[in-house]
C-alpha positions as CSV (number, residue, x, y, z in Angstrom):
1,X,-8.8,1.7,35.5
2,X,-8.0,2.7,32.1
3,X,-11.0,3.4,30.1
4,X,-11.0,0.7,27.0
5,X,-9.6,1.5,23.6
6,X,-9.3,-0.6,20.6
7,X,-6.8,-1.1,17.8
8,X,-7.2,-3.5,15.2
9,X,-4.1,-4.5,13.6
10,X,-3.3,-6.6,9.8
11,X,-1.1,-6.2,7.3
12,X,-1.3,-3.2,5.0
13,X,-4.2,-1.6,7.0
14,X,-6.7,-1.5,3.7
15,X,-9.0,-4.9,4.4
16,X,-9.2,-6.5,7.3
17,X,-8.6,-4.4,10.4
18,X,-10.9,-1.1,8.5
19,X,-13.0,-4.0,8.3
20,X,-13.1,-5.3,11.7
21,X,-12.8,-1.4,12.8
22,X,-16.2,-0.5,10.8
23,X,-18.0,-3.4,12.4
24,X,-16.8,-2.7,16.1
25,X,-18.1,0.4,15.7
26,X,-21.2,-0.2,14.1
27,X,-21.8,-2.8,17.4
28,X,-20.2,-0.8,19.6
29,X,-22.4,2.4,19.0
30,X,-25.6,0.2,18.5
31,X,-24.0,-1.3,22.4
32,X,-24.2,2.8,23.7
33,X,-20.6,2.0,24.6
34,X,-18.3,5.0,24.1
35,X,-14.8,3.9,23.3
36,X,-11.7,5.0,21.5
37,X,-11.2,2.7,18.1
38,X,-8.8,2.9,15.5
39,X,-7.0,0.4,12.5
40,X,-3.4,-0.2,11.7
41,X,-0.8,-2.6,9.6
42,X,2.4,-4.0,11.0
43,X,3.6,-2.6,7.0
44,X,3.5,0.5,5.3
45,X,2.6,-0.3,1.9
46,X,-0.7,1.5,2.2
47,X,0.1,4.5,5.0
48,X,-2.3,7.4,4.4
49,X,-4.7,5.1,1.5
50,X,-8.1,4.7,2.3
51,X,-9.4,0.9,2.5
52,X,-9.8,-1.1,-0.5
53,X,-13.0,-0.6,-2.2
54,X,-14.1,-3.8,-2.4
55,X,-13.9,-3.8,1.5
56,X,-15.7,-0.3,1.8
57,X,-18.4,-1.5,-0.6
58,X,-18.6,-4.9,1.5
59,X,-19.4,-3.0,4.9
60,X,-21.4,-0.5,3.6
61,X,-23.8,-3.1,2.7
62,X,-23.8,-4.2,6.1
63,X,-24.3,-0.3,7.3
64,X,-20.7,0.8,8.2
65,X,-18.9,3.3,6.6
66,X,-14.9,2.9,5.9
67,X,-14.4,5.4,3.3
68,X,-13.2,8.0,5.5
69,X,-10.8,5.9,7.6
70,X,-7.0,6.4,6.1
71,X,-4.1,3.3,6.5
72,X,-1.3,4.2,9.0
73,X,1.8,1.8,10.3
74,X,1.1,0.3,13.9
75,X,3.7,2.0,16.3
76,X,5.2,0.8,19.9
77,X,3.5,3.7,21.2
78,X,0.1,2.1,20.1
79,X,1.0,-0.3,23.5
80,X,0.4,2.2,25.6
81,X,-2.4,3.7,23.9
82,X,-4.6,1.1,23.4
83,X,-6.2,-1.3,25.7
84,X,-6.7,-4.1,23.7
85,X,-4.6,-4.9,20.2
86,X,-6.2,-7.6,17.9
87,X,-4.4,-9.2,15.2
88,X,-6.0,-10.5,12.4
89,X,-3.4,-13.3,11.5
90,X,-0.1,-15.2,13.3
91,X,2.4,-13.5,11.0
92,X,0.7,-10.1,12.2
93,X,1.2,-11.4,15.5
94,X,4.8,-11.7,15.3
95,X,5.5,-8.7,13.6
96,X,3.3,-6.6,16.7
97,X,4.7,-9.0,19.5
98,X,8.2,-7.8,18.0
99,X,7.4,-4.2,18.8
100,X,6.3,-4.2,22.2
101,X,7.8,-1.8,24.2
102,X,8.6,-2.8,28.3
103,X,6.1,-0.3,29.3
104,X,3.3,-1.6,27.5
105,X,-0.4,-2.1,28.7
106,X,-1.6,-4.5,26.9
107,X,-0.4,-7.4,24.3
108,X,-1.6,-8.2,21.1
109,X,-3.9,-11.0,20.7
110,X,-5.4,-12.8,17.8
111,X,-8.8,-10.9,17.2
112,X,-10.6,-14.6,16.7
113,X,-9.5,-15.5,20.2
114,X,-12.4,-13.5,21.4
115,X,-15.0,-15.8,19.7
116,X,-15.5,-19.3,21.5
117,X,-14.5,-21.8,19.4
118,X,-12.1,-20.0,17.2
119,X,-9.5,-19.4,19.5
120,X,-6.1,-19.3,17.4
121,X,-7.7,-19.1,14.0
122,X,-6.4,-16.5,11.8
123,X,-9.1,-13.9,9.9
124,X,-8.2,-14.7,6.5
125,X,-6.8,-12.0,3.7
126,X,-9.2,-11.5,1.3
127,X,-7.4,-9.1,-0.6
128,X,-6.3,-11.6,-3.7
129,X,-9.7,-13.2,-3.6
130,X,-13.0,-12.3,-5.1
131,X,-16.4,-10.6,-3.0
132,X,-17.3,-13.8,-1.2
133,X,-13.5,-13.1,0.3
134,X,-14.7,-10.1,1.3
135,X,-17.7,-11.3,2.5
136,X,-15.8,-14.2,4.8
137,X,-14.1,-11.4,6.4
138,X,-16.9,-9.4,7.0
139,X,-18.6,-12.8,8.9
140,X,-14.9,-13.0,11.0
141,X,-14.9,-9.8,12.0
142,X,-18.7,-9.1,12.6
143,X,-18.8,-12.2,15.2
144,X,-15.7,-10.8,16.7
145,X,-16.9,-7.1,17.0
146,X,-19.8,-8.4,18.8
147,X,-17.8,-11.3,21.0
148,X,-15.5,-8.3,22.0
149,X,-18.4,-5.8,22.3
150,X,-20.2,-8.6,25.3
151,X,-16.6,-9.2,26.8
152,X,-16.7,-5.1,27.1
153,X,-20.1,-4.3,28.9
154,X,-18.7,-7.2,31.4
């Protein structure tokens, strides 16, 4: 079996999917699971910028660092690469299902399908909003990290 490995995917790779990165590791780690995680956008408008600082400053309050992490484009090869793809939105969705290659391992998935009750709900964009945007986020993809982090040690 393929040992698991993460990608979390939005759209420019500078809010959400750092964001939902830094909190699946932070539950991850604090899990003792050992697993390959990384952050991408289905654009490039932000390849090689480092997350927005309003969502750095938003999950470093909640202990996980983001600084470091740097935007890059979501690839077909990231199909075979990665176990499981999580999309933060349906536009997302369409724009990874698009690039699926015929040898993929996995399919992309809407990251809120992992937490019962929100299955097909879309994290929303904070990025034009103000903190408690940030902060919505933050609640999405915390409750996620740790749905996906119990459907892991299963």
């Amino acid at each position: 079996m393929t040992e698991p490995a993460v990608l979390f995917v939005c759209l420019g790779n500078i809010c959400r999917s750092p964001m939902a990165e830094g909190a699946f590791r932070a539950a991850a780690a604090a899990a003792g699971l050992n697993i390959r995680i990384d952050s991408a956008g289905t654009a490039a408008y932000h390849v090689g910028d480092p997350p927005d600082p309003r969502a750095q400053e938003t999950a470093r309050k909640y202990g996980a660092e983001i600084g470091g992490l740097r935007g890059r484009q979501l690839v077909a090869e990231d199909f075979r690469r990665f176990t499981h793809v999580l999309v933060m939105d349906h536009s997302n969705l369409a724009n990874a299902q698009a690039i699926v290659p015929d040898d993929a391992i996995t399919q992309p998935q809407l990251l809120l399908d992992l937490v019962p009750g929100r299955a097909g709900a879309a994290v929303a964009d904070p990025y034009y909003g103000g903190e408690e945007h940030f902060e919505d986020t933050w609640a999405d993809v915390s409750q996620a990290a740790a749905a996906l982090v119990e459907a892991l040690r299963r």
